[in-house]
N, C-alpha and C positions, 0 to 999 in steps of 0.2 A: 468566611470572607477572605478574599484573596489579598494581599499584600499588590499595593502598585508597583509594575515592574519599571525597571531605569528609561527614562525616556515618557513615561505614560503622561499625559496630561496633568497639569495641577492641580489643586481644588478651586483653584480662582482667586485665592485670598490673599491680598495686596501684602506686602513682606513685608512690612513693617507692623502693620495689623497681628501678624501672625504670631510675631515675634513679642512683641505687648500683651497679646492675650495669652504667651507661655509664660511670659513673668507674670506674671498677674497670678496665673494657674500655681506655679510652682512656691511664688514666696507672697502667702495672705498679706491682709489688709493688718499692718503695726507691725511689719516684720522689719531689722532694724539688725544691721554686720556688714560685714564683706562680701560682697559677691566678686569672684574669681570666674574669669573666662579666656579664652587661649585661641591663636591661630596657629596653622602646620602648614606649611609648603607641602602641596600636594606630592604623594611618594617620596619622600624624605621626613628627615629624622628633627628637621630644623621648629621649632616648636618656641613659641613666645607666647607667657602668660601675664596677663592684663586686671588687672584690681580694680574697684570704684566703691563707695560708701551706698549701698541703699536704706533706703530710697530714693535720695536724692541723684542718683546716676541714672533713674530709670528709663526715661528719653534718653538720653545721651550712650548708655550702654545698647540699647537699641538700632542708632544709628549709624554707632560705631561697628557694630558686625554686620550690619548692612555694608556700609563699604567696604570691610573688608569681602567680605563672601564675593565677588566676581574672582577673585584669583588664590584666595583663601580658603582651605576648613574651618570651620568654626567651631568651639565647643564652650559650652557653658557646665559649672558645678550647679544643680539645683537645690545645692545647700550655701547656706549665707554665713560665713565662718569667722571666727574672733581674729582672728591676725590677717597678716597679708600671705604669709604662707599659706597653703593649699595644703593641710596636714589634716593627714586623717584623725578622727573623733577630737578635731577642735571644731566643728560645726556651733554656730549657739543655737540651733534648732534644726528641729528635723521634722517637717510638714507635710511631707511625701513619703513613698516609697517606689522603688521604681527598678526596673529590670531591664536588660537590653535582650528581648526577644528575638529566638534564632529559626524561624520556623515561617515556613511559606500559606502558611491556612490559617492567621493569627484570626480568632472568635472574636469578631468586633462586640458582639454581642455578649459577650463570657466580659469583655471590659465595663460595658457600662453597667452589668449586673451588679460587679463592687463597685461600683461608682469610680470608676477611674476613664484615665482619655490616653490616647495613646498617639505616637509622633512616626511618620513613616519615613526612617532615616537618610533613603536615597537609595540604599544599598538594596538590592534584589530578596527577598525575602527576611529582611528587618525588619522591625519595630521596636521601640522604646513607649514601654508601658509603665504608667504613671498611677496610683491611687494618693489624692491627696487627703490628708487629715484635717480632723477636726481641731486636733490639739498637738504641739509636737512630743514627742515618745522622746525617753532613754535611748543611749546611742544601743546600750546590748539589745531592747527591746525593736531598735529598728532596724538592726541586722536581721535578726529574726524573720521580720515581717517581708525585708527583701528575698531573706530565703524562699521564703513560703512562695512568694509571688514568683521569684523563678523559676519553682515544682512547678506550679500552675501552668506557667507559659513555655516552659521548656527553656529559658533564656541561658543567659551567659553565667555560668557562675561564679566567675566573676567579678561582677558588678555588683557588689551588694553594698559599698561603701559611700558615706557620706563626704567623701573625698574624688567620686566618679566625675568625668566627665563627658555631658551627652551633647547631640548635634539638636540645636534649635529653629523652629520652623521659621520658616522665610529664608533659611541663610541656601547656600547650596553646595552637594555632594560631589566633588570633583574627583573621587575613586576613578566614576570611568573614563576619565581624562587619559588614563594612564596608558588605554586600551584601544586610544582614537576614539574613545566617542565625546559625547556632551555631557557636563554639567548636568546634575538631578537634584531637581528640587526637593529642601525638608520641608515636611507639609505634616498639617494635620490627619490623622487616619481616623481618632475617637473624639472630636472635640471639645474642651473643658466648659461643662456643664454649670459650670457656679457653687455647685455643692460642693460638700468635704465630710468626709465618712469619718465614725470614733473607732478612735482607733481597736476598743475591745472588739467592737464587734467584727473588726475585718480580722483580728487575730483567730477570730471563731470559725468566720467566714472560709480561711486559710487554710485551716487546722487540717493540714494534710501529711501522707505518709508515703513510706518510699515505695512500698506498693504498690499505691494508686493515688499518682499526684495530681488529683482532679479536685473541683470546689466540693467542698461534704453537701452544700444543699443546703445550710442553717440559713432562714432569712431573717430571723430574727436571735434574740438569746434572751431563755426565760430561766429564772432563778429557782422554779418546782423541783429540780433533777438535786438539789443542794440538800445534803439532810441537814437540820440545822440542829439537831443535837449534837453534832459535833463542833458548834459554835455556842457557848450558853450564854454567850455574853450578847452573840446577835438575837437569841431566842428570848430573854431578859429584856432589851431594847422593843422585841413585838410585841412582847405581853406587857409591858410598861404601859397603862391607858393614864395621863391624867390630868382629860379633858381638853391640854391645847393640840390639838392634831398637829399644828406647825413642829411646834415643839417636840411631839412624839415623832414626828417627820426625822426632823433634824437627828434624834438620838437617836433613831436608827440605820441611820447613815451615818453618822459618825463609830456606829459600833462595825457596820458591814467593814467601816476603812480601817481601823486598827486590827481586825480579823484579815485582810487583806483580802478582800473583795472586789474585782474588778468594776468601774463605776456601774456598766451596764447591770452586772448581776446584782448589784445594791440596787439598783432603779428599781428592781425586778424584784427584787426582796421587799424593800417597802410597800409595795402594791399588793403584795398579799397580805394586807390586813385591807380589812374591807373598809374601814370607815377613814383610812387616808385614802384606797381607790377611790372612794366616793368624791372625796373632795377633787383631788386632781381631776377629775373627768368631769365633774359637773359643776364643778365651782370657779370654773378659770382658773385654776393653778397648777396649772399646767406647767409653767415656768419653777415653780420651787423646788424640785427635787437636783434642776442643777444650781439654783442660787444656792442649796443649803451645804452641795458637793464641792463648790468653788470657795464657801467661807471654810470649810472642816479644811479642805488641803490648804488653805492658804494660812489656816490654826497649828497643822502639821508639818507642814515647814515651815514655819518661825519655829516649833518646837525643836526640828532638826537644826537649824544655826545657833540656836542656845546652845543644842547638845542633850537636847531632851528626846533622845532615840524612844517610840513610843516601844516598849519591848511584850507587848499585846501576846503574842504566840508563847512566852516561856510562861509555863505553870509554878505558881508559887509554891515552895519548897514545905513537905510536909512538918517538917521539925526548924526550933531552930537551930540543932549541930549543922543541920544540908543547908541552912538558908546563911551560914558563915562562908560556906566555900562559894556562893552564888555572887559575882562583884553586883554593886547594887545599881552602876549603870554602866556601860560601854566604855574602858580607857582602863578601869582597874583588875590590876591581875598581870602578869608577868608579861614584858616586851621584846617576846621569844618567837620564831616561827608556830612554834606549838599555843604559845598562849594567845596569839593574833589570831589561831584557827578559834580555839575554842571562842572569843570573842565573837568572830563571825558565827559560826554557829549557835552560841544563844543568844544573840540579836533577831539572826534570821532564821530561827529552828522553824520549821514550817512552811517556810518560800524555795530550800533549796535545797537537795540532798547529794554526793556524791558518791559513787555506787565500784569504790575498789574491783571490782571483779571487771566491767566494762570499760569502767577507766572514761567514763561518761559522767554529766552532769541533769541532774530529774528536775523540774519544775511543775508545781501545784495551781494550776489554773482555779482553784475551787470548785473544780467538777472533775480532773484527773489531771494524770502524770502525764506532760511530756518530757522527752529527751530532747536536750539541749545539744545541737552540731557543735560548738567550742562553750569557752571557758567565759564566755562575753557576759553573760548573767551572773557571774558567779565574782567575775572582776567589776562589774556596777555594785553591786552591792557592796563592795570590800572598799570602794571608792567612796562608796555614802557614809560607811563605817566609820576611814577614815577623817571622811570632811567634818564629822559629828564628835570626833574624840580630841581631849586636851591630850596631845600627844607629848610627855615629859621631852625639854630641849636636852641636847645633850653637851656636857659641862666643856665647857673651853677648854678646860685643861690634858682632857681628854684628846681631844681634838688634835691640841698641840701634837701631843705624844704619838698618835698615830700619823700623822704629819711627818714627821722627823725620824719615827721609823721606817716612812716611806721612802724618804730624804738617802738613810742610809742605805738601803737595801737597793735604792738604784746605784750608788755608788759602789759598793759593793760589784755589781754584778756587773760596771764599768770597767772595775779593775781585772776583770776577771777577763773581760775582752775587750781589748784596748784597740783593736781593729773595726770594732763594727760601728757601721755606718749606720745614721738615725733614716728611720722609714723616710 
């Protein structure tokens, strides 16, 4: 499918319509922060960013880039962020993923296969491609997925941040202004369908490489490829039979999530024992495997704000001389560069590995290794680490003392050049 060129017809659909069915699109139904959005005097640098509370801005922010757009750019963040600053990974969720596509043959068709919609920016072979979630992701986990989606499309790669700002339809593209022509409307190119895709599966979905950065084909994700002897504890959870199928439900999902099992491949895993398949598919419960997935994380984070880091992946230590040097949960053990490593690593032994030689970062989907583009996986976790550790204050007196040597050593180096002028 071809990209509408500047000047082409519109789709017909009233601007303000347009513009409500992108909010709507971009921030679900109890989505609840900041929404940041901005005008630009066409060809210049002059640039004003505008705040409101959603939801309750949702008309009103609306109506507001409708007026501006006759003489205005418009641009909206499609993330809803905790301050009034527009600062990157202070988002409080992240329910999309999205790319600004640079390519004049955009696959209308390759969009609505992942379930996404796409905005046709004005500009001559743009597009702004969208897949919205089912659940919001990790800021490291949604770089990622931005990544992936910009292999896909070829786009900017640049844009992969929860701090971007894109042009929203109904408003209009005053680029070719610049050139003698006319104003081009932003309009829909794929439009948003009502659905919202989980997030595992579009990571699957994505799972591409610098090769050949095309969709792999997966339309679904099934948990057979998984050996599960290398989990005994999920294998323990299948053969566990006794009698309440709910109940065997349950604790085998709660075993896939401490094994760190993406939801999909727990789904997928519980359905291989035949007599909870039975149930879900002929019994109406069909619904339980995500009520039993939304009580286990909402069991495991409370665990995490206690400080009860599930440490599921470290093996218990054969003796007890090895099981003295083991801290018995996350915070004990020396407040060193080296001992905060070791901390992350037997927390996360298993989710993440660093590879010296590469100077890269590996991650375990539970069917293989990818290669991580930065450091973003590897700083969530160190982030969770610390949100969950009593981290020791350090003593006032301390404090003072580095203070006052600081105190001196600027004076010091006052005296030393009594000429120089402060920045």
């Amino acid at each position: 499918m071809t990209l509408p060129r500047p000047g082409s017809p519109s789709s017909g659909d009233v601007p303000k319509d347009a513009a409500l069915a992108y909010l709507d699109a971009v921030f679900p139904d109890g989505s609840e922060g900041i929404l940041h959005w901005a005008v630009k005097v066409p060809g210049s640098e002059d640039w004003t960013e505008n705040t409101g509370r959603w939801p309750a801005i949702r008309e009103t922010v609306a109506d507001a880039m409708l007026k501006e757009s006759p003489r205005l750019d418009v641009y909206i963040c499609p993330y809803l962020g905790s301050t009034r600053k527009r600062t990157k990974g202070k988002s409080v969720s992240r329910n999309v993923v999205h790319t600004d596509a640079d390519n004049d043959d955009l696959d209308a068709e390759t969009v609505r296969a992942i379930g996404g919609f796409a905005v046709a920016s004005g500009t001559e072979g743009h597009a702004h491609v969208y897949v919205p979630l089912a659940q919001s992701v990790p800021l490291a986990e949604h770089t990622i997925l931005c990544q992936r989606l910009c292999a896909v499309f070829h786009g900017d790669i640049a844009k992969h941040s929860d701090n971007d700002v894109l042009r929203p339809p109904g408003t209009l593209n005053h680029k070719p202004t610049l050139d003698g022509g006319n104003p081009v409307q932003v309009e829909w190119l794929v439009p948003f369908d009502g659905s919202r895709v989980d997030a595992d599966a579009l990571a699957k979905l994505l799972d591409v490489n610098d090769a050949d950065p095309n969709l792999n084909g997966h339309a679904r994700i099934d948990a057979e490829d998984i050996d599960l002897h290398l989990y005994p504890t999920v294998s323990a959870a299948i053969n566990k039979v006794t009698g309440d199928r709910s109940g065997d439900t349950y604790g085998i999902l709660a075993a896939c999530y401490d094994a760190g099992f993406t939801r999909a491949h727990a789904f997928s895993t519980a359905r291989r024992r035949e007599d909870i398949r039975q149930r879900l598919d002929d019994e109406g419960h069909g619904e339980d495997l995500q009520r039993c997935w939304d009580k286990i994380v909402d069991d495991r984070q409370q665990r995490v704000r206690l400080g009860e880091i599930h440490r599921d992946t470290i093996d218990d230590p054969g003796d007890d001389a090895a099981a003295q040097h083991v801290p018995s949960k996350p915070g004990e053990g020396t407040w060193t560069d080296s001992g905060n490593a070791a901390k992350l690593a037997e927390t996360f032994h298993g989710h993440a590995w660093y590879v010296p030689e590469t100077a890269k970062w590996l991650r375990w989907s539970n069917v293989s290794f990818h290669k991580e583009s930065d450091d973003g996986r590897a700083e969530y976790l160190a982030r969770k680490l610390a949100d969950a550790t009593d981290i020791p204050e350090v003593p006032q007196e301390l404090i003072d003392a580095v203070n006052a040597a600081n105190k001196e050593s600027e004076g010091e180096n006052s005296a030393e050049s009594p000429d120089k002028k402060p920045d």
